[in-house]
C-alpha positions in Angstrom: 63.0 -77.9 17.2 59.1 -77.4 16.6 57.2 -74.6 14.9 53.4 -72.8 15.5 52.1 -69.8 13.9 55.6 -69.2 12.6 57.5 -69.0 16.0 60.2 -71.8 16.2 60.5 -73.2 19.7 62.7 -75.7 21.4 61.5 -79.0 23.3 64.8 -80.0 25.5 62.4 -82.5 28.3 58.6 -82.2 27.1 57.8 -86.0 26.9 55.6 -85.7 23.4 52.2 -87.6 23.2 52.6 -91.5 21.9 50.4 -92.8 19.1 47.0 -94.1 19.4 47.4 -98.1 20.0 45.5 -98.3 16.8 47.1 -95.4 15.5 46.4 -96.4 11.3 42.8 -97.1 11.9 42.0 -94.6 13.7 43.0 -91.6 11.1 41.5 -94.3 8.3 38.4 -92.6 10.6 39.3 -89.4 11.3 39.6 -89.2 7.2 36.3 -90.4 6.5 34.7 -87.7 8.2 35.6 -85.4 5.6 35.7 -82.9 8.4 39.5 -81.4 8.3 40.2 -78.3 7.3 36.1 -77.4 6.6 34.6 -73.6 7.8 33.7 -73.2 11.3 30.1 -74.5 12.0 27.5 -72.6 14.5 26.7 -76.2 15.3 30.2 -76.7 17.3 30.8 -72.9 18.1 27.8 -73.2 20.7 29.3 -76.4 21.8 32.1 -74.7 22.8 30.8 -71.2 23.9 28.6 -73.4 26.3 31.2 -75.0 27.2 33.6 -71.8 27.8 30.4 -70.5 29.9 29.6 -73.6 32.1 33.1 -74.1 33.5 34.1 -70.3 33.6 37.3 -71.0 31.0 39.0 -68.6 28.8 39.2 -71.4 26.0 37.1 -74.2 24.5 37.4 -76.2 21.7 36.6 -78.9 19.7 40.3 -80.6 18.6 40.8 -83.4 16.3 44.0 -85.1 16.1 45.6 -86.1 12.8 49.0 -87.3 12.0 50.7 -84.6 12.7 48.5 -81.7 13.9 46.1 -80.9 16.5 42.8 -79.0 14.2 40.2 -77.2 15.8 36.6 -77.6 14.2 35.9 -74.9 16.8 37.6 -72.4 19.0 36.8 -70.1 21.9 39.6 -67.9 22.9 42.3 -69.3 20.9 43.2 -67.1 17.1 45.2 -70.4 16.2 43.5 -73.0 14.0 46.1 -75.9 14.8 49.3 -76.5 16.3 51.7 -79.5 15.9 50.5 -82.3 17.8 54.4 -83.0 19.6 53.1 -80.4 21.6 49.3 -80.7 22.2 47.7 -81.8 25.3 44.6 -83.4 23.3 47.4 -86.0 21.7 48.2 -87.4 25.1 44.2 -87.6 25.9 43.1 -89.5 22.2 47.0 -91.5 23.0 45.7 -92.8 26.7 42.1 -93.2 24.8 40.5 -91.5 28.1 39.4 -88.3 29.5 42.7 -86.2 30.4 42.7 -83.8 33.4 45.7 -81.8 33.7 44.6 -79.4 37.1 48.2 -77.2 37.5 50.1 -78.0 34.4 53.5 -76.7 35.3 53.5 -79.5 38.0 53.0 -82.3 35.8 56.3 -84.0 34.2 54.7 -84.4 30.9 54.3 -80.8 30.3 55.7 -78.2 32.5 58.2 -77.8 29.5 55.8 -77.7 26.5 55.6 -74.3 24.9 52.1 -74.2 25.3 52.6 -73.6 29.2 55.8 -71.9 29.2 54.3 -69.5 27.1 50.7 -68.2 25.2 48.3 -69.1 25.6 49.8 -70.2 29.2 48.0 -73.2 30.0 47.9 -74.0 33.7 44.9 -76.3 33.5 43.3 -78.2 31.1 40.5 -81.2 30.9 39.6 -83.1 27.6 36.6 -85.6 26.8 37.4 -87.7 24.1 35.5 -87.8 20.8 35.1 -91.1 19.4 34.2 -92.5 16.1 31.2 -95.1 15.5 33.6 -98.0 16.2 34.8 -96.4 19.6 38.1 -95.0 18.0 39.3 -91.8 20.0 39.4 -88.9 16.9 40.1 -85.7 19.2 38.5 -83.9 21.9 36.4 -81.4 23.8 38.4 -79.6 25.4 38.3 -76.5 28.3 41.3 -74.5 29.2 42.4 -71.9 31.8 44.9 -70.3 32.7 45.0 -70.9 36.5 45.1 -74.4 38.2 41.8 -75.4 39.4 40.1 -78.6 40.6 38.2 -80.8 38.8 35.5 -83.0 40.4 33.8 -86.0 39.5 30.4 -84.1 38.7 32.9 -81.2 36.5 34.0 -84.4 34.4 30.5 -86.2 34.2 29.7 -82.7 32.7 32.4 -82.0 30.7 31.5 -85.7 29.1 27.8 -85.1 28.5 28.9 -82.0 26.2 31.7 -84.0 24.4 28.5 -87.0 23.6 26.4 -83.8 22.2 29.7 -83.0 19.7 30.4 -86.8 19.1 27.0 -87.2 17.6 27.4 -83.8 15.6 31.0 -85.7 14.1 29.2 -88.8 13.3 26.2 -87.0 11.9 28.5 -84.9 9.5 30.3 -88.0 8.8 27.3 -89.6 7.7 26.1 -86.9 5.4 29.5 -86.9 3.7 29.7 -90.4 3.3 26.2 -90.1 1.4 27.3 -87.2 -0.7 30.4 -88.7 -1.9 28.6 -92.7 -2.6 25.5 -90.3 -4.7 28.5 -88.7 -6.2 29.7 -91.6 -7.4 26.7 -93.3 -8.1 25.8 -90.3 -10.4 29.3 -90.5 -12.5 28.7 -94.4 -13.0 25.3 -93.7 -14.5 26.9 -90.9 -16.8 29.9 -93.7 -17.8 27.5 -96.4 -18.3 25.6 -94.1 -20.5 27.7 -92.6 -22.9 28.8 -96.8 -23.8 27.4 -97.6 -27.0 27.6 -101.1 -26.4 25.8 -102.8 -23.1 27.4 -102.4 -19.9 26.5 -103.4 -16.3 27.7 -102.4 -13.1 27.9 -104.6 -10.2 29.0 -104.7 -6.7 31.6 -107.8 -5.0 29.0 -110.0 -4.7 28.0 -109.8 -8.7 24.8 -108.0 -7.6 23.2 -105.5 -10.6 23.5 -102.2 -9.9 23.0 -100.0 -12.6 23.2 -100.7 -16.6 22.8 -98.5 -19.5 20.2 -97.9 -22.3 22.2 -100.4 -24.8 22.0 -103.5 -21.9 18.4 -102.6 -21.4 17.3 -103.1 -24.6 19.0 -107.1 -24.4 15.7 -107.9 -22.2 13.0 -106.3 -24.2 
């Protein structure tokens, strides 16, 4: 038995999505984004209204895959903000590490029986470009649903990919901006440690290299 949004639900043939071959590094990534569970950003909502608007789909979003969950950083046409990722198409995309076209979803083995098809929101086709970290790792995807079967052409992918590159950089560029803000975080409570030592003190990185020191170590070299 599985659960989303409260309703229990049974999974007696869906084949569930496998791990990422370098599943443990990959959510050592995902984590350092610092990007779970934040507030929605106007950044990604246009990524994925464009998106909803360019391929004429009821739903868009930007998924990231964790342990156990599929989040969405954005969402078009979905109210839910995750579901378990046993059940989530974007799992089997980050598992094959590769762009995942599902066109009629009740014909394909690996999820005519998921709960996402058999009922709301009733998937019947959906296409996910991956979203990678700066060491090529998948993290989640960009993904547009519908809920009729369609056809998806080379030029719909080559698409589809070019908007996912747009919301990769926005990832790594948020990354990188959290990554700063925690390192001047800490750099700031080192300085208040060293400081409130009465007797000198030094910090230094692996390599022995001086990084900071306080007013008492200062005064040795006067």
């Amino acid at each position: 038995m599985g659960e989303i949004i409260g309703l229990r639900y049974s999974l007696p043939d869906m084949i569930s999505p496998q791990p990422h071959p370098e599943e443990e590094l990959r959510l050592r990534r995902l984590g350092e984004l610092g990007i779970l569970d934040t507030p929605p950003s106007e950044t990604f909502d246009r990524i994925t209204r464009l998106a909803s608007r360019l391929f004429g789909v009821p739903i868009a979003l930007v998924s990231l895959v964790d342990a156990n969950r599929q989040w969405f950083k954005s969402k078009v046409g979905l109210e839910a903000r995750e579901t378990t990722r046993d059940i989530s198409f974007c799992g089997h995309a980050v598992a094959q590490d590769e762009m995942l076209v599902v066109e009629d979803a009740p014909r394909d083995a690996r999820f005519a029986d998921n709960p996402l098809v058999t009922g709301p929101p009733d998937i019947r086709f959906y296409a996910g470009a991956l979203l990678r970290s700066g060491d090529g790792l998948a993290l989640g995807t960009l993904c547009i649903i519908d809920r009729a079967p369609r056809d998806f052409g080379e030029a719909e992918r080559s698409l589809l990919a070019d908007l996912a590159g747009i919301a990769q950089a926005e990832l790594r560029r948020v990354g990188i901006l959290e990554t700063l803000a925690r390192n001047l975080g800490r750099d700031r409570q080192m300085r208040t440690i060293l400081g409130l030592l009465p007797d000198a003190a030094f910090a230094c990185d692996s390599r022995g290299t001086i990084l900071a020191t306080n007013p008492a170590a200062k005064a040795l070299f006067k």
